[in-house]
N, C-alpha and C positions, 0 to 999 in steps of 0.2 A: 504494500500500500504506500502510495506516495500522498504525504498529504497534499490537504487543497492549494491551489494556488494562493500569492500572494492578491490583497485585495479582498479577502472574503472577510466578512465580517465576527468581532471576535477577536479572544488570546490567546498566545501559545505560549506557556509557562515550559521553560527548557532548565535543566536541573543537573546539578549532580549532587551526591551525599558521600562524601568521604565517611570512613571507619574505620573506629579502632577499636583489638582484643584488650580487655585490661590484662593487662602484663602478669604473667605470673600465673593464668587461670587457664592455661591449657585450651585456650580461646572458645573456653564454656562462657566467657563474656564481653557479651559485642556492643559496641555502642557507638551513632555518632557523634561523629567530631569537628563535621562541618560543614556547613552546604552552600552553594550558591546558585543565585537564579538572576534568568535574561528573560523579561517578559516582554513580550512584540506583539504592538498592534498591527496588522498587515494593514489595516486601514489607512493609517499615516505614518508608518514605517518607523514608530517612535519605540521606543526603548527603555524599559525603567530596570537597574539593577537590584537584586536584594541579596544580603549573603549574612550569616551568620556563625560565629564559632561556639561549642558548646564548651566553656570554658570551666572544667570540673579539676579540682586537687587531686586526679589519679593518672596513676602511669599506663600509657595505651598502650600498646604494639601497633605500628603500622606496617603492613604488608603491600608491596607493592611488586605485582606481574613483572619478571620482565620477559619481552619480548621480542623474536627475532623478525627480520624487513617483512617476514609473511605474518605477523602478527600471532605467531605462533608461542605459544608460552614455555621461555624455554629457563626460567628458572624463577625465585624468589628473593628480592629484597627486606630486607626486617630493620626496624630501627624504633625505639621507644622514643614517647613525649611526651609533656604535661603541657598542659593547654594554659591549664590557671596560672601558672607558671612561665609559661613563654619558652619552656625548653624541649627545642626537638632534634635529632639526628643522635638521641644517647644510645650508647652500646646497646643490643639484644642480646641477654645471656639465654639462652635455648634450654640452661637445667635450672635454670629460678623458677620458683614457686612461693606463691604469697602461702596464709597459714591456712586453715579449715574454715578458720574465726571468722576474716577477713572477705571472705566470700560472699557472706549475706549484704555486707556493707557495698561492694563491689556491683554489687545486681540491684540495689536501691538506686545509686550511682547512674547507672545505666538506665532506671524506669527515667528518675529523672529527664535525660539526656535523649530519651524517646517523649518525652514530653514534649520538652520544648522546639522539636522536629513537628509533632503536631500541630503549637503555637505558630510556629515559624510558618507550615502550608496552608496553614486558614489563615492566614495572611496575608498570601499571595495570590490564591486560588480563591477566586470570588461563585459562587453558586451561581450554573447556567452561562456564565464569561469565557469559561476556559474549554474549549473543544478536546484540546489537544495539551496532555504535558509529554513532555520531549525528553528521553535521558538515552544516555549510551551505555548498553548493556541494562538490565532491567532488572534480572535479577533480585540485586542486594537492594535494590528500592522498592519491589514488592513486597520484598520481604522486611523491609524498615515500616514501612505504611500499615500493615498490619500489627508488627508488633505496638506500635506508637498510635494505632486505632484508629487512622487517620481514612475518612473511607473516599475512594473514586469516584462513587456516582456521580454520574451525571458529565464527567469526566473519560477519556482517551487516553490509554497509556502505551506510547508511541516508544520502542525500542528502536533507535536508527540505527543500532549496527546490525540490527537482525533483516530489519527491512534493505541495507543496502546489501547483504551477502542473500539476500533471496532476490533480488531485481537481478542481482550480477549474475548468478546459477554460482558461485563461489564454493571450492570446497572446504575451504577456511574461512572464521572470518578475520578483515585485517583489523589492527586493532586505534585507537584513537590517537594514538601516536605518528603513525603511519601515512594513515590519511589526513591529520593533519599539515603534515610534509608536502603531501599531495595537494592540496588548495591550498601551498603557500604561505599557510598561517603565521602571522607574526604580529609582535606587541612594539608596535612605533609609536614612541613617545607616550601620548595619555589615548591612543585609539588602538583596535583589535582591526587586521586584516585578515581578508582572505584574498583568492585571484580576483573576486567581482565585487568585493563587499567592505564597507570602512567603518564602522562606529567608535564614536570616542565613547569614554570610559571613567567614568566620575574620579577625582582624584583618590577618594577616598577608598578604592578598591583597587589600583593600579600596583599594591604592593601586592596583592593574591591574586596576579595574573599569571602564576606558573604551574608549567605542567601538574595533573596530579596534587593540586589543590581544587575544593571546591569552586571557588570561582574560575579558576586558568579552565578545567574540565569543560566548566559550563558553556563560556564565549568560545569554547572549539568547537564544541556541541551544535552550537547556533551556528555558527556561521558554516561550519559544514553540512548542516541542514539545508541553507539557503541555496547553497552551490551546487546539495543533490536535487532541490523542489523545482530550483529554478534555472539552473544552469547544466540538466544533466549531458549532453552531447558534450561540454568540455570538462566534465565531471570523468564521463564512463572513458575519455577517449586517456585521460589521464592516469587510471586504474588500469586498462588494459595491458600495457607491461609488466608490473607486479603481480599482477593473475596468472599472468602466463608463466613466470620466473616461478611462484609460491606453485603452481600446479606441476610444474614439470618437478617440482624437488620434491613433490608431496606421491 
């Protein structure tokens, strides 16, 4: 499914939700740690950001893909942070373990922290407004929305990597890094580009414009959106080398 053209009346709330294990818990606890959103009227082509960090006194694990040029997952990065704290890239020890005790606290922590995710999407998602929300990979945000109660009616939940490796017949799919290589994507000055597409970018967010942060995810999100809805003929003709490269090694 492609969505609707640009012009139709309506928002398209585009998303991503970082997460972190609390450290030490054998990643029986999951919580987020930060999300950001690009809401787009097609109407008048306007743009409002929102992002938030869920700034809690515990140590997370963050886990991060990595990926080879086919978007192939070909190994794991790991690194602990505190949020309320402002420290992040601390060592992962792999045989730490918080106590028995500290687990109940740990999972309170975490309702919390799905709370304020609930807060956060009734606050951007207005009832009957939003056709369409937008994330890459869907997964981990179905699966947040639920835990954090937060319901879709009335609502579209738009996977684009899944809709771009079903348009493509794809036997991988590639991953967000990749294709954002592919349209270009880069943060000049205080605006986000792609090949077709330029928005600036309120000062206030211009410092969580990077990869693999909530907000950097999101404006890749979007604008790689705009370049498959609306610009696909220089979209697909840009993909079709790495298809070919990712199929024949596969």
């Amino acid at each position: 499914m492609v969505l609707p053209e640009a012009g139709e009346a309506g928002r398209r709330v585009y998303l991503d939700i970082e997460f972190g294990y609390v450290y030490g818990t054998c990643r029986a606890v999951m919580m987020p740690i930060e999300i950001g959103a690009v809401v787009h009227r097609p109407g008048d082509d306007s743009v409002r950001y929102a992002g938030e960090q869920f700034r809690y006194d515990i140590d997370v694990e963050i886990w991060k893909k990595v990926t080879d040029e086919c978007g192939k997952t070909v190994g794991v990065a790991t690194t602990v942070a505190n949020m309320a704290r402002g420290e992040y890239g601390m060592t992962y020890d792999h045989s730490f373990r918080v106590s028995d005790d500290a687990v109940p606290a740990a999972k309170a922590t975490a309702r919390n922290a799905f709370a304020d995710l609930r807060l956060f999407m009734e606050s951007v998602v207005s009832t009957g407004d939003t056709p369409a929300i937008v994330v890459f990979a869907a997964a981990m945000e179905k699966r947040a929305f639920r835990t954090a109660n937060f319901s879709l009616d009335g609502c579209m939940l738009v996977d684009l990597q899944r809709e771009i490796r079903r348009h493509f017949k794809m036997k991988q799919v590639l991953s967000l890094d990749r294709l954002a290589r592919l349209i270009d994507f880069s943060v000049d000055g205080g605006a986000v580009t792609s090949t077709h597409f330029r928005y600036p970018v309120p000062r206030e967010y211009r410092h969580l414009l990077a990869a693999h942060r909530g907000m950097g995810d999101t404006v890749r999100t979007f604008l790689l959106s705009r370049e498959y809805r609306e610009q696909l003929p220089d979209l697909e003709e840009r993909i079709r080398a790495p298809m070919k490269t990712c199929e024949n090694e596969g």
